[in-house]
C-alpha positions as CSV (number, residue, x, y, z in Angstrom):
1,X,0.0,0.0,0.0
2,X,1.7,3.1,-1.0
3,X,0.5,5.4,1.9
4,X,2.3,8.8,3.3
5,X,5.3,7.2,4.4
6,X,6.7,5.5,1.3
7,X,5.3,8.9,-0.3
8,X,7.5,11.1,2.8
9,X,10.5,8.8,1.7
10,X,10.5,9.8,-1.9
11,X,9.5,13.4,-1.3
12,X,13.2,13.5,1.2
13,X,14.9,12.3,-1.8
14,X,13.4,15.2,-4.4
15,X,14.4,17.6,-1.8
16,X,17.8,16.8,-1.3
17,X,18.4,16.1,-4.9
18,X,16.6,19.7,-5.1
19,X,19.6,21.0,-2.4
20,X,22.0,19.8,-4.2
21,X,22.8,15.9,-3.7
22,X,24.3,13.4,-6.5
23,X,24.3,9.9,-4.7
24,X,21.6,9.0,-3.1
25,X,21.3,5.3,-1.9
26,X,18.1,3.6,-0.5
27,X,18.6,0.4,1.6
28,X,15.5,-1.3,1.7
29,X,15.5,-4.2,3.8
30,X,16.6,-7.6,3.6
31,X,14.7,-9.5,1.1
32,X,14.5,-9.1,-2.9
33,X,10.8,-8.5,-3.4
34,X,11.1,-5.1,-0.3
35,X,13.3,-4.3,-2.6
36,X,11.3,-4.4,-6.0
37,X,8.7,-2.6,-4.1
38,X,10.9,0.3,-3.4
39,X,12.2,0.3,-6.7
40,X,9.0,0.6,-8.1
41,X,8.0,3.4,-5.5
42,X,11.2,5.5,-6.4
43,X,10.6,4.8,-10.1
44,X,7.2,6.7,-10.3
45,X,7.9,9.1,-7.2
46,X,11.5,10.5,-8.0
47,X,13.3,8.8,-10.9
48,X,10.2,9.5,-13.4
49,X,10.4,6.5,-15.2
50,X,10.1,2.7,-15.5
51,X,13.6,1.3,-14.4
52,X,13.0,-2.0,-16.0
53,X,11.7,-1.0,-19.2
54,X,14.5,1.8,-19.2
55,X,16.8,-1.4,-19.2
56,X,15.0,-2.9,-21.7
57,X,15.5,-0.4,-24.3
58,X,12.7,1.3,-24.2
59,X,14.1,4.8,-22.6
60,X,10.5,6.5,-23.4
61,X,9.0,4.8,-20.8
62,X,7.6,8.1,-18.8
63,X,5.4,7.1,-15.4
64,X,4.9,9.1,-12.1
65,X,6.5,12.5,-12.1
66,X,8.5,11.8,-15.6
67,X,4.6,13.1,-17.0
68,X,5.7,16.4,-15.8
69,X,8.8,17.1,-17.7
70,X,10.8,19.7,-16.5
71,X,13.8,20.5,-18.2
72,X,17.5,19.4,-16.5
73,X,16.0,17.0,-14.3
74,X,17.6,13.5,-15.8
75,X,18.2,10.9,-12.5
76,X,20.5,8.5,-13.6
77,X,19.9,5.0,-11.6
78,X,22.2,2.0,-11.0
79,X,19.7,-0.2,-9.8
80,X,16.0,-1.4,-11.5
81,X,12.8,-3.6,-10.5
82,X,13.9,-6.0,-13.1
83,X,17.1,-6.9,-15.2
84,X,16.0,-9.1,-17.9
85,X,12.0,-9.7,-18.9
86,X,9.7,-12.2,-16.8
87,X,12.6,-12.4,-14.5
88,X,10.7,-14.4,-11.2
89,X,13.6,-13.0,-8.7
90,X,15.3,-9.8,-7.7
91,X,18.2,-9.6,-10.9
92,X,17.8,-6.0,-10.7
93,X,19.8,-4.9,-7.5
94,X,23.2,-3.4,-7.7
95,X,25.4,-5.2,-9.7
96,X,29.3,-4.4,-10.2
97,X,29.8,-5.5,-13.6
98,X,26.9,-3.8,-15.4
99,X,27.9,-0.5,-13.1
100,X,31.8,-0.1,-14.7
101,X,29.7,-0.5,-18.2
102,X,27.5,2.1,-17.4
103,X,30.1,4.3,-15.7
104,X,27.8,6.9,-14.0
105,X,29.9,9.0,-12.3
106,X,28.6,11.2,-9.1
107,X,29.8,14.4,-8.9
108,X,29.0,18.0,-9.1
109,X,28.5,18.8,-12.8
110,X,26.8,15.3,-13.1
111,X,23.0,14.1,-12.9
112,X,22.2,12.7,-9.5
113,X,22.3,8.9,-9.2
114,X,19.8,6.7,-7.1
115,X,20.9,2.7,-6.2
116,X,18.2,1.0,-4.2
117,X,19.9,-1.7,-2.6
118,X,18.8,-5.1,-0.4
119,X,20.5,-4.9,2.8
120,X,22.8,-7.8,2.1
121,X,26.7,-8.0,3.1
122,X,27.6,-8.9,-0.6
123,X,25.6,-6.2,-2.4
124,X,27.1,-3.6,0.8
125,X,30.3,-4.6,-0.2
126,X,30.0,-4.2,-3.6
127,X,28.8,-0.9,-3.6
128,X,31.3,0.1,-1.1
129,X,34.2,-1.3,-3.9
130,X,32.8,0.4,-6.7
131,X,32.0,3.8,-5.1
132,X,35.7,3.6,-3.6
133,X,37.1,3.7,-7.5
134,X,36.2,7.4,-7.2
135,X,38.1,8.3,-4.2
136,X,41.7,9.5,-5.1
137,X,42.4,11.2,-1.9
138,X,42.0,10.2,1.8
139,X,40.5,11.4,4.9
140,X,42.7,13.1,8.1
141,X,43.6,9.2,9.4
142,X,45.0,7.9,6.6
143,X,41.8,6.0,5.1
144,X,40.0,6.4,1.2
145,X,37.7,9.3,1.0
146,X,35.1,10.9,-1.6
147,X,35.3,14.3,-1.4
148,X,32.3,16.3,-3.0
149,X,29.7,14.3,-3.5
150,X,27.1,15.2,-1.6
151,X,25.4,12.2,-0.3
152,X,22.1,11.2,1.3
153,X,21.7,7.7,2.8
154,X,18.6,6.2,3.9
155,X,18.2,3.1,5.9
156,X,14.5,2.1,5.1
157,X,14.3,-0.6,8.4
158,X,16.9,0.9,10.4
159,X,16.7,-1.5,13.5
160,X,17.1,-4.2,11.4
161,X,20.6,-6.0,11.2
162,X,22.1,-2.0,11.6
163,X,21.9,-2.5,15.4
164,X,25.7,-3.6,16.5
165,X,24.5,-6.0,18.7
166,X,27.9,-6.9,20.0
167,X,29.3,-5.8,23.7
168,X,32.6,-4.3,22.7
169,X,33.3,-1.0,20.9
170,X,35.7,-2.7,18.7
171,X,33.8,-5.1,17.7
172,X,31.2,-5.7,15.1
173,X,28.4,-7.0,13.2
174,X,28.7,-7.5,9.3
175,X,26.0,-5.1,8.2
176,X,26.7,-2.4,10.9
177,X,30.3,-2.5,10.0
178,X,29.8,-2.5,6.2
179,X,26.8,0.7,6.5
180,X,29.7,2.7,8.8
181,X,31.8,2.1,6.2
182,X,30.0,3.4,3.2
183,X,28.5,6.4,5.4
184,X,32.4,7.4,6.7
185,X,33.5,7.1,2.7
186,X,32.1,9.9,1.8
187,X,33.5,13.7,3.3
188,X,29.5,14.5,2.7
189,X,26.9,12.1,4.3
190,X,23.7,12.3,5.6
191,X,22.2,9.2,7.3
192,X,18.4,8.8,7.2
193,X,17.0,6.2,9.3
194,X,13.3,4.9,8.8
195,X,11.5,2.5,11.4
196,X,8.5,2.0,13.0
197,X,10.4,0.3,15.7
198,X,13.4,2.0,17.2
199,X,13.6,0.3,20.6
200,X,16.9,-1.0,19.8
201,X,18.6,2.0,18.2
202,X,18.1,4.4,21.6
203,X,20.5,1.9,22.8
204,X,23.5,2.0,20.4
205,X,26.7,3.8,21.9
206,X,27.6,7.1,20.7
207,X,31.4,7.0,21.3
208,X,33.2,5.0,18.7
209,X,37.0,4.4,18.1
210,X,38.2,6.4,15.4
211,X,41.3,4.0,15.0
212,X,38.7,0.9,14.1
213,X,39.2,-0.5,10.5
214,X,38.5,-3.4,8.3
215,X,39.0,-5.0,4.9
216,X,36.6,-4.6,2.0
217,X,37.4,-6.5,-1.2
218,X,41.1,-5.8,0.1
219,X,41.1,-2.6,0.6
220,X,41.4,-1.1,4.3
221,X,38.1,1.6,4.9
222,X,38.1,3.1,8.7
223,X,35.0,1.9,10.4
224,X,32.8,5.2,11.1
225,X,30.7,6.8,14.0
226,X,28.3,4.1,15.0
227,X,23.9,4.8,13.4
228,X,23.4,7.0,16.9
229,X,20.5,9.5,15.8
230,X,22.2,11.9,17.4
231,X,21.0,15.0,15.5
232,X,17.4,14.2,15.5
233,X,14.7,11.6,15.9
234,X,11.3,13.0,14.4
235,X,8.0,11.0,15.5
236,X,5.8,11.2,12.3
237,X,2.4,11.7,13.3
238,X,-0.5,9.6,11.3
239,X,-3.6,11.0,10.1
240,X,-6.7,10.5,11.9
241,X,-7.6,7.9,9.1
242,X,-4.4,5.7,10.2
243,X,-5.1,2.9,11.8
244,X,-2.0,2.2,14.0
245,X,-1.7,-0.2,17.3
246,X,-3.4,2.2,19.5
247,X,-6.3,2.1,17.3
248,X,-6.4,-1.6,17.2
249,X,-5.2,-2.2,21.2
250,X,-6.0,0.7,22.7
251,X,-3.7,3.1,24.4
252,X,-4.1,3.6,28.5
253,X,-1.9,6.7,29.2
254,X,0.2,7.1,32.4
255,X,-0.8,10.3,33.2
256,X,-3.6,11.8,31.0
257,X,-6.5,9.9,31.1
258,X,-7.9,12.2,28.1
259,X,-5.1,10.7,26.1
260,X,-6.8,7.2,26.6
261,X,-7.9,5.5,23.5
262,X,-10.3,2.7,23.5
263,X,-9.8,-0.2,20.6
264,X,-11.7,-0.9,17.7
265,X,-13.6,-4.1,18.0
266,X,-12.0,-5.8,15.5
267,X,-9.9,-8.6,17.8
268,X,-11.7,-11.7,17.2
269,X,-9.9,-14.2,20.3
270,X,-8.6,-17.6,19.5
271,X,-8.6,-20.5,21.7
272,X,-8.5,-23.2,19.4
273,X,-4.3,-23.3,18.2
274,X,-3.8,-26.3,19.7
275,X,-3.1,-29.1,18.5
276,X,-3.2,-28.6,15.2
277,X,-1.1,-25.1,16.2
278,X,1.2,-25.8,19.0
279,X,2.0,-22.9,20.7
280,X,5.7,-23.2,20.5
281,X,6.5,-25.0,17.0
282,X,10.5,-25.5,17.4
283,X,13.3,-27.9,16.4
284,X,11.9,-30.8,18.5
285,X,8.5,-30.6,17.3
286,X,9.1,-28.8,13.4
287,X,8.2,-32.1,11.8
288,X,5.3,-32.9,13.2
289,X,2.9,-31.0,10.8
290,X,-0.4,-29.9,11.0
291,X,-3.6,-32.6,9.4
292,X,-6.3,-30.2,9.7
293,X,-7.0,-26.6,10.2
294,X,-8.4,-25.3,13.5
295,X,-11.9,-24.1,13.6
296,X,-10.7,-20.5,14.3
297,X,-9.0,-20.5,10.7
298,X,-12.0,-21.7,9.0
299,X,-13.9,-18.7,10.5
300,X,-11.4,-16.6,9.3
301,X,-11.3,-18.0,5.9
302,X,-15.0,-17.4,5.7
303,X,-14.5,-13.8,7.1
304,X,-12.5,-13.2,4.4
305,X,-14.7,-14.4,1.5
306,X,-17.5,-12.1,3.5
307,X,-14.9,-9.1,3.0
308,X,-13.8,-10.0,-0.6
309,X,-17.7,-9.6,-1.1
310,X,-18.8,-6.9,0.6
311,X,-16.3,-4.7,-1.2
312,X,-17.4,-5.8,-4.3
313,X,-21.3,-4.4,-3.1
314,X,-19.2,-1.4,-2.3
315,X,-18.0,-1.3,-5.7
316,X,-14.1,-1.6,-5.1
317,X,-14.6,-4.7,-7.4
318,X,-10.9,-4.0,-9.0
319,X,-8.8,-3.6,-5.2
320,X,-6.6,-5.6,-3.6
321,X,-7.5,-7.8,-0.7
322,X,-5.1,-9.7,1.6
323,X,-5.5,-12.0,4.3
324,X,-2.7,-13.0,6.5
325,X,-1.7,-16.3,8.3
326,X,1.4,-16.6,10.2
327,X,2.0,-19.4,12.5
328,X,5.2,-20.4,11.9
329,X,8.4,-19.7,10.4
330,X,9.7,-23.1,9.4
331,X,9.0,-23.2,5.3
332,X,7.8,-26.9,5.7
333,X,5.0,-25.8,8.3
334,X,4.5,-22.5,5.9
335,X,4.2,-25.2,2.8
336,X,1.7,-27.5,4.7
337,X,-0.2,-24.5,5.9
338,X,-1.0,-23.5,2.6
339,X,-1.7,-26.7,1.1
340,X,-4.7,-26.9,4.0
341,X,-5.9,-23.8,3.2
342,X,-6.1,-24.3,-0.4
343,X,-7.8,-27.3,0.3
344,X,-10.3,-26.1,2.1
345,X,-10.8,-23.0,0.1
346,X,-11.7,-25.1,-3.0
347,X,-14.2,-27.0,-0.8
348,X,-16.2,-23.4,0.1
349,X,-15.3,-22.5,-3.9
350,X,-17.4,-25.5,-4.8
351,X,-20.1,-25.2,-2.5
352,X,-20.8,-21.8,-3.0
353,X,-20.9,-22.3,-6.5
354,X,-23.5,-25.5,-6.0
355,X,-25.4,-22.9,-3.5
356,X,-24.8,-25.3,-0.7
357,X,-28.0,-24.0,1.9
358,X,-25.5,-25.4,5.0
359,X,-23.0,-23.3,3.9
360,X,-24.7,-20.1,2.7
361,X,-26.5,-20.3,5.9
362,X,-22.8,-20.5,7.9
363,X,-21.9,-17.4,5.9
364,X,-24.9,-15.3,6.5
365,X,-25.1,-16.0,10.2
366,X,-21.3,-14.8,10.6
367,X,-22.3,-11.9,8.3
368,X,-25.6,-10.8,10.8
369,X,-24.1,-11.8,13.8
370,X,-21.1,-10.6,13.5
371,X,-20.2,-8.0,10.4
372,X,-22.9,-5.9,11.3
373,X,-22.6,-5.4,14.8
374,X,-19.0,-4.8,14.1
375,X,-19.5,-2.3,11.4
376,X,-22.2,-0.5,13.5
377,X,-19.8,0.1,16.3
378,X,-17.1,1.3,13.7
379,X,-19.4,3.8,11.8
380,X,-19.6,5.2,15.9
381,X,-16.0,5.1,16.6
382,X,-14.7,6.6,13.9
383,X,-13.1,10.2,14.0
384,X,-14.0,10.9,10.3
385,X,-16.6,10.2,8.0
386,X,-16.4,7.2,5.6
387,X,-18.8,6.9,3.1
388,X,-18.5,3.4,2.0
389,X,-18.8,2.1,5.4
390,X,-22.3,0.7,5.8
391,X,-24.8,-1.6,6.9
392,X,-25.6,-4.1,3.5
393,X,-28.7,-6.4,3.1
394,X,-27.7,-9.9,3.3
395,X,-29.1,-10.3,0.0
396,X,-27.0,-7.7,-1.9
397,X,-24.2,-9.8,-0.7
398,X,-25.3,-13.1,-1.8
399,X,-25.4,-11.6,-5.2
400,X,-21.7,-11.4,-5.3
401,X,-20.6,-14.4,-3.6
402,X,-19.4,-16.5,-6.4
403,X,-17.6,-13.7,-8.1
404,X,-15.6,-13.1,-4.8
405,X,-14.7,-16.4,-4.2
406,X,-13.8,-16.6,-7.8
407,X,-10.8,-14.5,-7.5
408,X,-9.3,-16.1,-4.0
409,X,-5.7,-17.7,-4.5
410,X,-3.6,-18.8,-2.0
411,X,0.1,-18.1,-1.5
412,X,2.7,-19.6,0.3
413,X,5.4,-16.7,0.7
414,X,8.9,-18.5,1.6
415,X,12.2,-18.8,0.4
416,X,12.4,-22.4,-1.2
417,X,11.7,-22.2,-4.9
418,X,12.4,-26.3,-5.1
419,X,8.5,-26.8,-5.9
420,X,9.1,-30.5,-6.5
421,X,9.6,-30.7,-2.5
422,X,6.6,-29.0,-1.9
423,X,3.1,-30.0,-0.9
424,X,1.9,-26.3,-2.2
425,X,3.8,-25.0,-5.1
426,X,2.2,-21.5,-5.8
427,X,5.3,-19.8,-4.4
428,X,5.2,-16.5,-6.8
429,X,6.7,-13.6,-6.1
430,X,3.6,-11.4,-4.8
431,X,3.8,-8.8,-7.0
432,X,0.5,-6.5,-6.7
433,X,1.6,-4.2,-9.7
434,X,0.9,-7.4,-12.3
435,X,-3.1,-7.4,-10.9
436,X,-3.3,-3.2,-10.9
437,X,-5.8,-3.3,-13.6
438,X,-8.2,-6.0,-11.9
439,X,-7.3,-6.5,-8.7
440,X,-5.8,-9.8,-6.7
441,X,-7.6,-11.9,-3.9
442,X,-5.2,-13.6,-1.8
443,X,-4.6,-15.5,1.1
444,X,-0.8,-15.2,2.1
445,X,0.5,-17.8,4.3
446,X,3.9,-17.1,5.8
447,X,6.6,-16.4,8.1
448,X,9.4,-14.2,8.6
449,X,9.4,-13.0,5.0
450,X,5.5,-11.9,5.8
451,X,6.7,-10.2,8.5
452,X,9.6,-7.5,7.1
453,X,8.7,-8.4,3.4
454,X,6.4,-6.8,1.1
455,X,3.6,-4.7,2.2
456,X,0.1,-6.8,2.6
457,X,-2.3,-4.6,-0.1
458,X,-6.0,-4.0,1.1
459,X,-5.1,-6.4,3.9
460,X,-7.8,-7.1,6.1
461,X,-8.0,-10.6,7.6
462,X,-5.1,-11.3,9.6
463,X,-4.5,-15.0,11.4
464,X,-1.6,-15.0,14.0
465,X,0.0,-16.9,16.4
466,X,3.8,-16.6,16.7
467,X,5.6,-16.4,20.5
468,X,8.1,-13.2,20.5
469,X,8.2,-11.4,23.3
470,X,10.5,-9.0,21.7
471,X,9.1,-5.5,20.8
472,X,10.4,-4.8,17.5
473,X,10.1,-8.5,16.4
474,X,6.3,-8.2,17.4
475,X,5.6,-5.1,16.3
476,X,6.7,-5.8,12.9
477,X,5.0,-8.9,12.7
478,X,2.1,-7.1,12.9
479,X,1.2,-6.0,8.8
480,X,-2.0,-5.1,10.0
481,X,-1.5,-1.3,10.8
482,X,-2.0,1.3,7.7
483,X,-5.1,3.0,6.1
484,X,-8.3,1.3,5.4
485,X,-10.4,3.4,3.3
486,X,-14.0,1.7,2.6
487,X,-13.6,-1.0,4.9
488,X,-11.8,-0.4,8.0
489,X,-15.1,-2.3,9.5
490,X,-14.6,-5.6,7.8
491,X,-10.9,-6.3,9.2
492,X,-10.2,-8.6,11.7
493,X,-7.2,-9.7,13.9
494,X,-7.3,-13.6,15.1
495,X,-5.3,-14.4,17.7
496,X,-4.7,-15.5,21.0
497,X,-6.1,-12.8,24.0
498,X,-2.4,-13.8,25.4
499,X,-0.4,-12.3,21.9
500,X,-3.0,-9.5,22.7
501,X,-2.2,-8.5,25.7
502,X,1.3,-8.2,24.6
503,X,0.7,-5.9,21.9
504,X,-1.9,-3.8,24.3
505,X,1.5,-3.8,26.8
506,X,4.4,-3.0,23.9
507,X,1.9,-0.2,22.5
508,X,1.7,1.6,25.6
509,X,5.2,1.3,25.7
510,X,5.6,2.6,22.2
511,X,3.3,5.7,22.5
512,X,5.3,7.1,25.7
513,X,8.3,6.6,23.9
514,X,6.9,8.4,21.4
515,X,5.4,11.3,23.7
516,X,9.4,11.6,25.0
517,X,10.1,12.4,21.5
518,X,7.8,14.9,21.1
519,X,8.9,16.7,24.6
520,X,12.7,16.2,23.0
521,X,11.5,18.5,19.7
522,X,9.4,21.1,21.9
523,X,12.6,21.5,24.1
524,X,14.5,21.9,21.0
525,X,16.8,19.2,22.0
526,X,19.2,16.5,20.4
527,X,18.8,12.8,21.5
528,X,22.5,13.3,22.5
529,X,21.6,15.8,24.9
530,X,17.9,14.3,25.7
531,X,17.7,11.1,28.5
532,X,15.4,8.7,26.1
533,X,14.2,5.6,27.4
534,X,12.5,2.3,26.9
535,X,9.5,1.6,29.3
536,X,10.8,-2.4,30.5
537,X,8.9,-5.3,29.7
């Protein structure tokens, strides 16, 4: 979902290739389709153009803000969605060879260059090799240096892997050492953080040994200043039509009870995990996989089909809708999963079509007993108006049943491409762009790569039972938070009242984290000089 803050991201870069900066380079998570999504998002918000079909030949490929030529304005770009046509993987991500055959070169009387990168050691080190081929001077200790070339650096999941997570100054993890080391290359670098999670990064030092240095490719690069914010952290504040974790869990302030907020009631509580869902699936119990489905998912499933429909009453016939299961993160429970589901989705596909009455009587007694209640209490909750959220005859929805359900697919989103091992072998690459014109239906069934991978379109069902206690890892598990226009009413969030209560506990936690940054900006303050601090769990 391209919402304000991919749209905040691009509009940074246009402003400080407006100020005057010629490398700018987006790192954009860990896994190759975050990465296309970027891509894409930078293509149409900032470069102009389609990177792929520019490196197809076809350099008249205008979309975004290249249908507003302005003359001058060329952004020259290392990196694309796609390398080579009908590619199914990420081929498009920096590469060194084709970068010394196109031989951009940053500098001042030069067009700016974009590389949207994964954050992967290899690809980290390979930019930091070719960039280095422009240095021919060095910095006051001795070490290679680019002198100006203004450069802005953003870190698009900054408390990911960046965290040095080790207990010595002088020592350090591979992609915190690599990022210090392509920030300190240049004499001009500004380093952008993004996350929606930065309970780690309040703790990284901010003293760092200046004498630190390691080996790149051979060559010897001083380590830099550790990712510190230490000239600003800026809490972005949502629009009322947001729906973040306080919306969803509820927020019980400290000291303002006006600040309270009281949930929406979309939790639906499960009880039913086990055993088909242990609660802790590990490496003692990873092969004992699932025969059935519990209850709980079936509802969900049916929820689902109700949402899939209901939009379509609402006439958002051509959006996306997502539902989400995680469970697991071993790729043979994720596999197994999905084959249930898809089993038991083509068992409601056929009796909907045969208008099953035992069925279609299931359907509209979860529709009236709970969708409207639900939708109701929604519609009175809500801090702005909605139009398209409403009340619907149960008959209006019947009429659009088998149309919904028509379009439902289920995808297993996990790293092993080996289909011939699998019991489900629609592993695609979900790419929403292909389905812009008509809209996809899909049930993703995942793990970790659900979790910091792509972003979950028109989302709205959302199954989950996973057993971090960690903040940031929870928190990001959670692909349910975004905007909802037209049918904030029909999500749902399936899960245990125990995973709940955590997130009830880690959002409070969050929002007077948040309220310290706040006081930190009215005091015109830097975090260096600001005592920031996690509430403990």
């Amino acid at each position: 979902q391209k919402n304000n803050l991919s749209i905040l991201k691009q509009n940074l870069i246009n402003k400080a290739i407006d100020t005057g900066y010629k490398l700018i380079i987006v790192i954009a998570g860990s896994l190759g389709s975050l990465r296309i999504q970027t891509q894409l998002r930078v293509d149409s918000g900032v470069i102009g153009r389609n990177s792929a079909e520019y490196a197809f030949g076809n350099r008249d490929t205008k979309i975004g803000v290249g249908k507003y030529p302005i003359k001058g304005a060329e952004i020259l770009s290392y990196t694309t969605s796609r390398l080579k046509p009908n590619s199914s993987g990420d081929d498009g991500d920096f590469n060194s060879s084709l970068a010394q055959k196109l031989n951009y070169r940053p500098g001042k009387n030069n067009p700016p260059i974009i590389l949207v990168i994964k954050k992967d050691y290899n690809i980290l080190e390979n930019v930091i090799n070719h960039m280095a081929t422009y240095s021919s001077e060095e910095n006051e200790y001795g070490f290679p240096e680019i002198k100006n070339v203004p450069t802005l650096i953003i870190d698009d999941e900054a408390d990911y892997a960046s965290v040095n997570t080790t207990k010595s100054l002088d020592e350090f993890k591979r992609i915190n050492r690599l990022i210090r080391i392509l920030t300190n290359l240049f004499s001009q670098t500004t380093f952008i953080g993004y996350t929606a999670t930065p309970y780690a990064n309040l703790f990284i030092p901010q003293v760092f040994n200046e004498e630190n240095y390691a080996f790149v490719k051979g060559v010897k690069y001083q380590i830099g200043p550790d990712l510190f914010p230490r000239h600003f952290i800026i809490n972005l504040h949502p629009s009322n039509r947001y729906v973040g974790a306080s919306r969803l869990f509820g927020y019980k302030s400290p000291t303002n009870e006006e600040d309270c907020i009281e949930p929406l009631p979309l939790f639906r509580e499960v009880n039913d995990f086990e055993p088909s869902f242990p609660k802790v699936i590990n490496k003692n119990n990873k092969d004992e996989l699932p025969d059935s489905i519990p209850a709980s998912l079936d509802e969900a499933i049916l929820s689902f089909i109700l949402v899939c429909t209901i939009r379509r009453v609402r006439k958002q016939t051509t959006a996306h809708n997502s539902m989400l299961i995680n469970v697991a993160s071993f790729i043979k429970w994720i596999d197994k999963i999905a084959y249930l589901v898809n089993e038991r989705l083509n068992d409601l596909k056929l009796s909907i079509e045969s208008d099953d009455d035992y069925l279609l009587g299931k359907l509209k007694y979860l529709y009236e007993n709970d969708f409207v209640y639900r939708t109701e209490q929604v519609i009175n909750n809500l801090e702005y108006k909605d139009s398209k959220i409403q009340v619907h005859k149960w008959d209006n929805i019947r009429l659009e049943l088998k149309n919904a359900v028509r379009k439902i697919t289920v995808r297993a989103i996990h790293s092993c491409k080996k289909i011939n091992t699998l019991y489900y072998q629609n592993v695609e690459e979900l790419d929403y762009n292909k389905y812009k014109n008509e809209g996809i239906s899909v049930i993703a069934v995942g793990g970790n790569r659900l979790s910091r991978g792509i972003t979950l379109e028109g989302l709205s069902i959302s199954y989950f039972q996973r057993t971090t206690k960690m903040y940031d890892s929870l928190m990001q598990m959670g692909r349910w938070f975004g905007y909802r226009p037209g049918y904030l009413d029909l999500c749902r969030l399936y899960t245990s009242s125990e995973i709940y209560s955590w997130f009830e506990y880690i959002n409070d936690a969050t929002e007077e984290m948040r309220n310290d940054f706040d006081e930190m900006m009215l005091a015109n303050k830097r975090p260096i000089d600001f005592q920031l601090k996690v509430k403990d769990g």
